[in-house]
N, CA, C, O and CB atoms as a CASP TS submission, in Angstrom:
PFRMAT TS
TARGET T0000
AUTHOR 0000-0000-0000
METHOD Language model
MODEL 1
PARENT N/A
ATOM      1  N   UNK     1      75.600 108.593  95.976  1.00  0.00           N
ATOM      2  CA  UNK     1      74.565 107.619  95.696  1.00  0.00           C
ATOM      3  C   UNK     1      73.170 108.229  95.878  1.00  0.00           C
ATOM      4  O   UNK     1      72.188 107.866  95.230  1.00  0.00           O
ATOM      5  CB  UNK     1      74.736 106.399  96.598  1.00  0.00           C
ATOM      6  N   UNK     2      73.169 109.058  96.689  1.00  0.00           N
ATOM      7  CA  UNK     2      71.382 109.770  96.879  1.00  0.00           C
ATOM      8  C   UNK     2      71.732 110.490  95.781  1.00  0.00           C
ATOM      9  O   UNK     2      70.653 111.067  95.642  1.00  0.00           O
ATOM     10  CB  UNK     2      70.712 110.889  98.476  1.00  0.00           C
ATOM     11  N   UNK     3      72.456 110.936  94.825  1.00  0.00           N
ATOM     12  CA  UNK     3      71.796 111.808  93.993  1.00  0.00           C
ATOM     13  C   UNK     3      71.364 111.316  92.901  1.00  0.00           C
ATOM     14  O   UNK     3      70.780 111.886  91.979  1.00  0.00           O
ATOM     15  CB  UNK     3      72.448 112.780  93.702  1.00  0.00           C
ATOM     16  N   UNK     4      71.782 109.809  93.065  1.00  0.00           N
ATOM     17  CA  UNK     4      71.480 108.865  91.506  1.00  0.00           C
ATOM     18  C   UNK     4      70.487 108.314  91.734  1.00  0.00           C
ATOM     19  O   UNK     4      69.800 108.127  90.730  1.00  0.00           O
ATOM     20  CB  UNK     4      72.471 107.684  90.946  1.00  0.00           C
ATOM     21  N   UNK     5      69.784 107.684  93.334  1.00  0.00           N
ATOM     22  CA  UNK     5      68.502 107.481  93.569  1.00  0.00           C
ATOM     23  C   UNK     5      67.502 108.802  93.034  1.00  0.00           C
ATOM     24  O   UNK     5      66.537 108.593  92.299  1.00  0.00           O
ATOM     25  CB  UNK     5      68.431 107.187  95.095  1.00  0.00           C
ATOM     26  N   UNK     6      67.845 110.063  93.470  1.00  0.00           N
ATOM     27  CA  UNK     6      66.976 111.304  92.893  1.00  0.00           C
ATOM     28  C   UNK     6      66.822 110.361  91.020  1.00  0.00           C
ATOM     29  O   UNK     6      65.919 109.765  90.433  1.00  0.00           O
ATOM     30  CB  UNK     6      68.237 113.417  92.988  1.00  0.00           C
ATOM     31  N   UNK     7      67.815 110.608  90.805  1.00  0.00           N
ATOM     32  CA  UNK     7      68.003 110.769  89.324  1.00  0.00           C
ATOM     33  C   UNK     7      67.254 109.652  88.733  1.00  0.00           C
ATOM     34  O   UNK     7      66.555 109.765  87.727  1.00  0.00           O
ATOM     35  CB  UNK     7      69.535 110.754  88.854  1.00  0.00           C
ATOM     36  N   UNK     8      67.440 108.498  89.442  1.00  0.00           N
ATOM     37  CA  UNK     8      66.650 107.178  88.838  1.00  0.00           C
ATOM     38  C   UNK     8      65.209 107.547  89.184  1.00  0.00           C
ATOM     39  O   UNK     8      64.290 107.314  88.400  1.00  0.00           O
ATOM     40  CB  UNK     8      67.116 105.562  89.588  1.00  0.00           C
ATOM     41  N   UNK     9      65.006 108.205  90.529  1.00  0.00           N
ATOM     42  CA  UNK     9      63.126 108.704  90.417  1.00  0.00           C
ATOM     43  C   UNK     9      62.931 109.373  89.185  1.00  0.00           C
ATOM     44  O   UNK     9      61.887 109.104  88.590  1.00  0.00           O
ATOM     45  CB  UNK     9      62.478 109.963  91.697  1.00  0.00           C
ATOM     46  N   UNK    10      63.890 110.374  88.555  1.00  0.00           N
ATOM     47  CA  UNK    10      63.274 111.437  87.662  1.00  0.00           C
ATOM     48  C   UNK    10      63.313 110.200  86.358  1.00  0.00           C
ATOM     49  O   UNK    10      62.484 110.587  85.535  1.00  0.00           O
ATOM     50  CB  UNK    10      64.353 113.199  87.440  1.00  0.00           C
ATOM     51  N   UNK    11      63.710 109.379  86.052  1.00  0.00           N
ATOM     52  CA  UNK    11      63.785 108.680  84.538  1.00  0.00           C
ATOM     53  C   UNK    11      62.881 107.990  84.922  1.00  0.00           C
ATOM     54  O   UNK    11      62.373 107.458  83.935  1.00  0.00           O
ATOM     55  CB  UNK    11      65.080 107.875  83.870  1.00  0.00           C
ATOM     56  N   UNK    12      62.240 107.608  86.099  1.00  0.00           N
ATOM     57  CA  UNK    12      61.351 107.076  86.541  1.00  0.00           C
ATOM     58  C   UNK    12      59.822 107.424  85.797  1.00  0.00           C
ATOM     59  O   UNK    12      58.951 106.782  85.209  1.00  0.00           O
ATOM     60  CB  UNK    12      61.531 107.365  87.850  1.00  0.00           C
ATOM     61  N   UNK    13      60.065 108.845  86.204  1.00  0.00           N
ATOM     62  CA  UNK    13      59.054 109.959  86.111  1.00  0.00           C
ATOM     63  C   UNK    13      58.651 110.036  84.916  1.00  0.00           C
ATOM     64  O   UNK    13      57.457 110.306  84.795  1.00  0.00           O
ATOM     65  CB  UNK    13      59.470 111.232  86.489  1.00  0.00           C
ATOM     66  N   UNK    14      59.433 109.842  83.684  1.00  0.00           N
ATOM     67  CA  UNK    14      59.529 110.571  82.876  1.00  0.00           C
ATOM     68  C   UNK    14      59.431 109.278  81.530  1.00  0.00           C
ATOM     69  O   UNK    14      59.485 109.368  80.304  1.00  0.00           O
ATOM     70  CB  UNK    14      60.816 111.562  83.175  1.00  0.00           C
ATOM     71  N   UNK    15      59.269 108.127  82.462  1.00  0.00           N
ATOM     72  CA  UNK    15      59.022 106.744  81.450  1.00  0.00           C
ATOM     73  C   UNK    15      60.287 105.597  81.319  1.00  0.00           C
ATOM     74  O   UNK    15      60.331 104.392  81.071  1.00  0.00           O
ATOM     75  CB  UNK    15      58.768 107.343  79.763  1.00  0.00           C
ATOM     76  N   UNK    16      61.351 106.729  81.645  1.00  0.00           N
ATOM     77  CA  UNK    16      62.846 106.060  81.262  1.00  0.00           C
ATOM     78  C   UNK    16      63.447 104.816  82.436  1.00  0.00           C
ATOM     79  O   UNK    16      64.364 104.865  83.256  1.00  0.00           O
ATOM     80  CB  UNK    16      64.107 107.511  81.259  1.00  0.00           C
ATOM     81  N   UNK    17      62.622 103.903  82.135  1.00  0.00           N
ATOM     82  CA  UNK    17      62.625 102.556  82.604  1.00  0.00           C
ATOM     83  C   UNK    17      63.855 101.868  82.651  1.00  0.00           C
ATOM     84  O   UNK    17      64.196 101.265  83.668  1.00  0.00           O
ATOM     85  CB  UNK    17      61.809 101.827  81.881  1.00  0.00           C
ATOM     86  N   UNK    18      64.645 101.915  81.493  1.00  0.00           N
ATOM     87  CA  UNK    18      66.236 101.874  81.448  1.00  0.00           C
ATOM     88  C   UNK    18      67.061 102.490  82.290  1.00  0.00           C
ATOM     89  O   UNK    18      67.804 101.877  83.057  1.00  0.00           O
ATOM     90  CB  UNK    18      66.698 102.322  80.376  1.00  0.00           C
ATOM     91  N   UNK    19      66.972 104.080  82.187  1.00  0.00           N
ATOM     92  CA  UNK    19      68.105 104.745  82.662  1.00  0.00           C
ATOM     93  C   UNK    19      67.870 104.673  84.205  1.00  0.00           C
ATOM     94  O   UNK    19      68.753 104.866  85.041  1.00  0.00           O
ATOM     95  CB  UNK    19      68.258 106.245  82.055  1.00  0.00           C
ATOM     96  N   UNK    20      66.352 104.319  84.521  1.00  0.00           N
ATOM     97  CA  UNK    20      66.045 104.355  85.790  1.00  0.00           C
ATOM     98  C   UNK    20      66.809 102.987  86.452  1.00  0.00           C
ATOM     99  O   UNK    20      67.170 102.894  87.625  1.00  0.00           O
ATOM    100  CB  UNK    20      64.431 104.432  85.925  1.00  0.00           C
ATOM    101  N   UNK    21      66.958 101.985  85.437  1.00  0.00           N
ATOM    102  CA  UNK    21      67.055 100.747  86.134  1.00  0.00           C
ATOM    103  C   UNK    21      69.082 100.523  86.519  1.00  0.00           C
ATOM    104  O   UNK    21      69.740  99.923  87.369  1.00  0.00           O
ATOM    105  CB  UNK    21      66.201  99.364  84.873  1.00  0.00           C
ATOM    106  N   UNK    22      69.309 101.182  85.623  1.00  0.00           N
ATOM    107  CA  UNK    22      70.734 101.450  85.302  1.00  0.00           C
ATOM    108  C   UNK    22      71.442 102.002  86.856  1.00  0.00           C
ATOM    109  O   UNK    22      72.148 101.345  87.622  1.00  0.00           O
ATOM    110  CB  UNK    22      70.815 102.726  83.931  1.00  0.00           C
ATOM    111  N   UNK    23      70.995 103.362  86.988  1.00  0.00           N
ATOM    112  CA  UNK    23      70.946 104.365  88.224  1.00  0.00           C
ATOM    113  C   UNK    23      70.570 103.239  89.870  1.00  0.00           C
ATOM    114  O   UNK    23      71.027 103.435  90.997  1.00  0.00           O
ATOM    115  CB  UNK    23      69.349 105.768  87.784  1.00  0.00           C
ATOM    116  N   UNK    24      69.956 102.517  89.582  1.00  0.00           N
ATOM    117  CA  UNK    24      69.504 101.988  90.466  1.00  0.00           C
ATOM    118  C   UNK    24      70.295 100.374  90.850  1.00  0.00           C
ATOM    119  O   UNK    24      70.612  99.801  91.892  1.00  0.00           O
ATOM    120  CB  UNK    24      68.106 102.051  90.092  1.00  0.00           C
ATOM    121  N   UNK    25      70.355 100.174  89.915  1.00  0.00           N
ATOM    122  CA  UNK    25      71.453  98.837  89.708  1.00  0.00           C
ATOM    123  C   UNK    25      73.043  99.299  90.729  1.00  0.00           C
ATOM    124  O   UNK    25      73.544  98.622  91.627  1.00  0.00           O
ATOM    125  CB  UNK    25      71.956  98.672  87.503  1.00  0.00           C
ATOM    126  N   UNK    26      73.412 100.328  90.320  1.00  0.00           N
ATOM    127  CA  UNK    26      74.256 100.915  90.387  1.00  0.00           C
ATOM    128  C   UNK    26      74.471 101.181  92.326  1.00  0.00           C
ATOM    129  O   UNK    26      75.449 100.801  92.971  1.00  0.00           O
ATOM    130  CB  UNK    26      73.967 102.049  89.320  1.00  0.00           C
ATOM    131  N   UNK    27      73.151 101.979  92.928  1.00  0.00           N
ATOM    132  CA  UNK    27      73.089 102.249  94.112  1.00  0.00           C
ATOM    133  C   UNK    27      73.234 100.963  94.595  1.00  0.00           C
ATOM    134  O   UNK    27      74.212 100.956  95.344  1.00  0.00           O
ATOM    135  CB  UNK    27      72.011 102.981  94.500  1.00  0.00           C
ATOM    136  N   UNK    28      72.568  99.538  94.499  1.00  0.00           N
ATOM    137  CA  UNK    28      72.266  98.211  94.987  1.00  0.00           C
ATOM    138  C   UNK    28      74.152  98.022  94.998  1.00  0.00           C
ATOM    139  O   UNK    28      74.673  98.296  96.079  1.00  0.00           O
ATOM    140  CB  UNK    28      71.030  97.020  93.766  1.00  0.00           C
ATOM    141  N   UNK    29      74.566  97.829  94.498  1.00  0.00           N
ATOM    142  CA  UNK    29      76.388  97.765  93.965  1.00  0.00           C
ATOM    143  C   UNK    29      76.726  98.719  95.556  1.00  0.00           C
ATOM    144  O   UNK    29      76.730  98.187  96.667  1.00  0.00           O
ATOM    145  CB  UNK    29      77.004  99.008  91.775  1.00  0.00           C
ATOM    146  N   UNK    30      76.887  99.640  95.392  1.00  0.00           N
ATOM    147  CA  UNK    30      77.409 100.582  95.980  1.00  0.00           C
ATOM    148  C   UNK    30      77.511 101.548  97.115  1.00  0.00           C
ATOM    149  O   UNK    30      78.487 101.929  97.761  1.00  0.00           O
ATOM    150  CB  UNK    30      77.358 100.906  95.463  1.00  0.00           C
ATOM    151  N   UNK    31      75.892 101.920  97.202  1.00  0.00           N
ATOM    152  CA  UNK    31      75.644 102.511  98.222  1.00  0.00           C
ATOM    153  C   UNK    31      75.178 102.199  99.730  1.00  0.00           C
ATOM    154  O   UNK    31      75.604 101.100 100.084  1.00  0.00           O
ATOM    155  CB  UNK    31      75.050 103.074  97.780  1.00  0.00           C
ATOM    156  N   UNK    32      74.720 102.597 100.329  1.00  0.00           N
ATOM    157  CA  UNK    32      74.815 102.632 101.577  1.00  0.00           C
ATOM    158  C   UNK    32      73.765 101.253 101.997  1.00  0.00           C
ATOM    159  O   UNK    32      73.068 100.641 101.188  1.00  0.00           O
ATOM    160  CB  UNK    32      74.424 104.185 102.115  1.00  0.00           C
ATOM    161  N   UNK    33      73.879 100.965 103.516  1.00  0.00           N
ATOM    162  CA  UNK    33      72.274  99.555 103.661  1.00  0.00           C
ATOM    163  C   UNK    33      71.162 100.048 103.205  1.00  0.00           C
ATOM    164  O   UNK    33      70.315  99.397 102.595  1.00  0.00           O
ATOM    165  CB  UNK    33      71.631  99.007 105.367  1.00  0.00           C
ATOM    166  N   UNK    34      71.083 101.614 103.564  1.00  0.00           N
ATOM    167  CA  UNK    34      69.659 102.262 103.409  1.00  0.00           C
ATOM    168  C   UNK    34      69.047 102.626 102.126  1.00  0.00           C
ATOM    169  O   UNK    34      67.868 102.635 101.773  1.00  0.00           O
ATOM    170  CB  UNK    34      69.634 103.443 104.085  1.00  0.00           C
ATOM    171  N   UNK    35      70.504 103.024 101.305  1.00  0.00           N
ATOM    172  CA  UNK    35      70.226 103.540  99.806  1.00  0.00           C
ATOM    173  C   UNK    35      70.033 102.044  99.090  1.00  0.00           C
ATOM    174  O   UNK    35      69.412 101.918  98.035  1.00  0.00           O
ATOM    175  CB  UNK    35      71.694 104.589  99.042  1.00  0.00           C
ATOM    176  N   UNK    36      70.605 101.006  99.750  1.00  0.00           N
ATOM    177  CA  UNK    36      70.375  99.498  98.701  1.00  0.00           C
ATOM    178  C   UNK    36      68.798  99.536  98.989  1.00  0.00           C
ATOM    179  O   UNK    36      68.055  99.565  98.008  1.00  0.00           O
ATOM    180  CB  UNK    36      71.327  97.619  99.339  1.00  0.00           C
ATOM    181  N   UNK    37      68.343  99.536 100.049  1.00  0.00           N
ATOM    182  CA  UNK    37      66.944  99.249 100.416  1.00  0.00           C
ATOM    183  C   UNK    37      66.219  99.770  99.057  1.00  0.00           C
ATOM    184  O   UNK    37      65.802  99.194  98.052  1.00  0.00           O
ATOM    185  CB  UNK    37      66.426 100.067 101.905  1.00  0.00           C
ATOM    186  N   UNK    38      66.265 101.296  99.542  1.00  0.00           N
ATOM    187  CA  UNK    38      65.594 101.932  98.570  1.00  0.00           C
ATOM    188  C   UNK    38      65.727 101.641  96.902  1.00  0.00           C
ATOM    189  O   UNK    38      64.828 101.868  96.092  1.00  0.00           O
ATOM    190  CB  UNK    38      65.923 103.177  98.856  1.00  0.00           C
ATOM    191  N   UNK    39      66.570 101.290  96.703  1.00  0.00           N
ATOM    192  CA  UNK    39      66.763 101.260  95.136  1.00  0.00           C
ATOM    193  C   UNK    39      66.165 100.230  95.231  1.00  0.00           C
ATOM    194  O   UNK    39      65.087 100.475  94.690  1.00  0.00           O
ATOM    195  CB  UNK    39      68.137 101.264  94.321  1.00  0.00           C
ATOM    196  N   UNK    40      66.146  98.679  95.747  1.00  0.00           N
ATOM    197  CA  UNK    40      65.573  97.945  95.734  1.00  0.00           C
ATOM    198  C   UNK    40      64.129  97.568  95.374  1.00  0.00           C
ATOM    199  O   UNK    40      63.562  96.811  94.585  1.00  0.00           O
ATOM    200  CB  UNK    40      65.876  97.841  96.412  1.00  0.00           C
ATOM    201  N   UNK    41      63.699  98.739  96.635  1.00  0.00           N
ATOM    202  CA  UNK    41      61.986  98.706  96.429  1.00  0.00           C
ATOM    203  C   UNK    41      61.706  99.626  95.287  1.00  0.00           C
ATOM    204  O   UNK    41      60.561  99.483  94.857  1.00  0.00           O
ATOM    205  CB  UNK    41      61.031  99.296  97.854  1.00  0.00           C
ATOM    206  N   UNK    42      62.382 100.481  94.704  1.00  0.00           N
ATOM    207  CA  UNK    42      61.760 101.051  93.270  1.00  0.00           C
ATOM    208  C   UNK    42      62.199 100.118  92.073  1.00  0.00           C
ATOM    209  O   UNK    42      61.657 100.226  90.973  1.00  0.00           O
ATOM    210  CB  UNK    42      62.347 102.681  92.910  1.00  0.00           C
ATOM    211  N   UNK    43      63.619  98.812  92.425  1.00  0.00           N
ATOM    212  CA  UNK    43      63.465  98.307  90.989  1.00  0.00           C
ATOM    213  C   UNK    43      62.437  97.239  91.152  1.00  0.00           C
ATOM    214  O   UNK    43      62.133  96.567  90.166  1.00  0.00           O
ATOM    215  CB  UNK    43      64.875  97.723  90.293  1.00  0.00           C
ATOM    216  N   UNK    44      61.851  97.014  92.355  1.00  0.00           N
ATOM    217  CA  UNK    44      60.906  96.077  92.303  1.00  0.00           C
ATOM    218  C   UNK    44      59.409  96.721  91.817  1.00  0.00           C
ATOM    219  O   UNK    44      58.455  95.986  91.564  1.00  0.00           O
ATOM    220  CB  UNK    44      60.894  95.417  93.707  1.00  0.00           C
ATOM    221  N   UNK    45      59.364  97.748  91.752  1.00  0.00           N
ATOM    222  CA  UNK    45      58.557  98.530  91.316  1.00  0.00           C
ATOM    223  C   UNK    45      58.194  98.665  89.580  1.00  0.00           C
ATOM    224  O   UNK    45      57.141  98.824  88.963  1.00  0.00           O
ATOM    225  CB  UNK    45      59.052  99.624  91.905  1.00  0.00           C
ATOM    226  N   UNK    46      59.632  98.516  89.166  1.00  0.00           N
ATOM    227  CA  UNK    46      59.808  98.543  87.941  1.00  0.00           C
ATOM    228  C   UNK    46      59.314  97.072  86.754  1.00  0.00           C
ATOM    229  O   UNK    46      59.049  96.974  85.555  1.00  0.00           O
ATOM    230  CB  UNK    46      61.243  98.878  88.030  1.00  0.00           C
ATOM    231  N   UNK    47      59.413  95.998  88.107  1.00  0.00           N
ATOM    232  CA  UNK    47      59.148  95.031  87.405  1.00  0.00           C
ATOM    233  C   UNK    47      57.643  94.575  86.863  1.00  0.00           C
ATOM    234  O   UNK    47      57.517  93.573  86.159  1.00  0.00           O
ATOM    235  CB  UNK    47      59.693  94.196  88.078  1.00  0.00           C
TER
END
């Protein structure tokens, strides 16, 4: 799951608002309390 948070920063980076949101959807599902946090506050970012 941290490497798909990396990965959702880089589509982040790079405009890809989708693939970022996808990657991140995904950690919230799955990963850890700390990695939900985080994905959290970047898809809220996204909005």
């Amino acid at each position: 799951m941290g490497t798909k948070l990396e990965l959702a920063r880089a589509y982040i980076d790079i405009g890809d608002v989708d693939g970022a949101r996808g990657m991140l959807e995904e950690v919230c599902q799955e990963g850890t309390e700390a990695q939900q946090a985080q994905a959290r506050e970047l898809l809220d970012g996204l909005r």
